[in-house]
C-alpha positions, 0 to 999 in steps of 0.5 A: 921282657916278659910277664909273671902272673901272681897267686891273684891272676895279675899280670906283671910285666918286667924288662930284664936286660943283661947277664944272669950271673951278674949282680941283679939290680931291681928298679921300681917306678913312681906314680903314675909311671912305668918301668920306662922311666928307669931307661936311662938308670938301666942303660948306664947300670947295664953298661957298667956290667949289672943285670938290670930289672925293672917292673910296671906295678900292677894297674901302671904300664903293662901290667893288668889294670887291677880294680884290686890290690892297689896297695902297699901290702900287695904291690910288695907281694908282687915283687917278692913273687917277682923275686921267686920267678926270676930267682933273685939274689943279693939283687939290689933294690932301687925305688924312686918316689912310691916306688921308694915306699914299695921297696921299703915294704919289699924288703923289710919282708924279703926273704933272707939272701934276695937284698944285698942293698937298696936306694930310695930316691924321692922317696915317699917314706916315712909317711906324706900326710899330715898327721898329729904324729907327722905335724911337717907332713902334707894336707890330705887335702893336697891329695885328695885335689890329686884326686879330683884333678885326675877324675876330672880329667887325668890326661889334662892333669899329666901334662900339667905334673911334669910340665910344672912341679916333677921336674922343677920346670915350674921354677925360674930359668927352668928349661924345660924338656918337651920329650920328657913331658910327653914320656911322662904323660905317655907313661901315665896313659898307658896305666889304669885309671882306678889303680892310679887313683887308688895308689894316690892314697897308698903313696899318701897315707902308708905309714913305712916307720915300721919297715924302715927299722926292720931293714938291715942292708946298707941303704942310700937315700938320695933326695933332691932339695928343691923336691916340690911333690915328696918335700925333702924336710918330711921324708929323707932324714927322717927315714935315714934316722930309722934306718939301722944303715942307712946313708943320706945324700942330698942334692942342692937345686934338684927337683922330684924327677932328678933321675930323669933331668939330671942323671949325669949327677945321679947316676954315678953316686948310684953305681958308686953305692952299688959296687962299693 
């Protein structure tokens, strides 16, 4: 693990486990969360011989809890510093929820020869709120309740997320994981409470249709067709219509954090992209 400070004095902290002539694979958090919840995705791309990177944004995890700069623009800005610092090519960028939209806006701004690929799971992508121009898209009034619930009382409110719609454990005969519950509460914990109120409107409002086109590399969307927080029918295929290269994989059944409840299924589709 270490720490790279940014042009603005921000401290980013990162985890970077295995050989460093082996391909790099860069894993980017959702909201509220940390690079904790990719263990089990770096342990298995580890195991299969990858170099394994992954960051807490700026104001989540380790990282300074920035009353700035808690926006897409920036977060981009930071991994491409990232990138520079730890000297990354041909790595492969993988993002799971607003992490999905953070590398979008990464790699359509990427230096040529740092991206090989990426993979957008649960992404926020193309954009959330409804709009006239994004009629299947979520009232602003679902995030600004986001908003009121975390300000109100945000420790309450990250039991009630994982406990109920992240992992689909809200649904029928769900069985629900008390360990990753409490990882995910813990997680949000430990990260800025501005900063993630901040990100609220980052991950709802940014509009990615632009970076989607700009982005040449091979990218898999993978999306769970029970996803009750980024609803499938607004997010993945319309991204992969943007994309120049993109490939859709849907899964029947999975909830929002399918990486976590389900990375028997995930894992492999994911180290088959990344080595074919």
């Amino acid at each position: 693990m270490g720490l790279i400070t940014t042009s603005d004095g921000t401290e980013i902290f990162y985890k970077d486990w295995g050989p460093r002539e082996a391909p790099p694979i860069v894993f980017h958090h959702g909201w509220p969360l940390s690079a904790d919840d990719w263990d089990n995705q770096m342990l298995a791309c580890l195991a299969a011989g990858c170099r394994v990177i992954a960051h807490d944004r700026r104001g989540h995890g380790r990282s300074t809890q920035t009353a700035t700069g808690n926006e897409m623009d920036t977060y981009a800005a930071d991994v491409i510093e990232l990138a520079a610092a730890l000297d990354l090519r041909d790595a492969v960028h993988v993002g799971h929820s607003t992490g999905g939209g953070e590398v979008a806006r990464y790699v359509a701004r990427a230096e040529p020869g740092r991206v090989a690929k990426a993979v957008l799971i649960g992404a926020v992508p193309p954009v959330m709120v409804k709009s006239a121009s994004n009629p299947g898209g979520l009232p602003i009034e679902v995030f600004d309740g986001f908003r009121a619930s975390l300000a109100a009382n945000r420790a309450q409110f990250y039991r009630d997320v994982p406990s109920g719609p992240f992992y689909g454990y809200n649904r029928p005969g769900a069985k629900a994981s008390q360990g990753a519950i409490d990882n995910w509460w813990r997680q949000g914990m430990m990260g800025g409470a501005k900063a993630q109120y901040d990100c609220i409107k980052a991950f709802s409002e940014t509009d990615f249709t632009e970076d989607l086109k700009r982005i040449a590399v091979p990218v898999l969307v993978m999306h769970g067709l029970d996803d009750q927080i980024v609803p499938y029918d607004d997010s993945a295929p319309l991204s992969v219509e943007l994309l120049r290269n993109g490939t859709l994989k849907a899964y029947e059944g999975l909830p929002h954090g399918m990486c976590t409840t389900h990375p028997d299924v995930v894992n492999p589709d994911l180290l088959a992209f990344i080595r074919g």
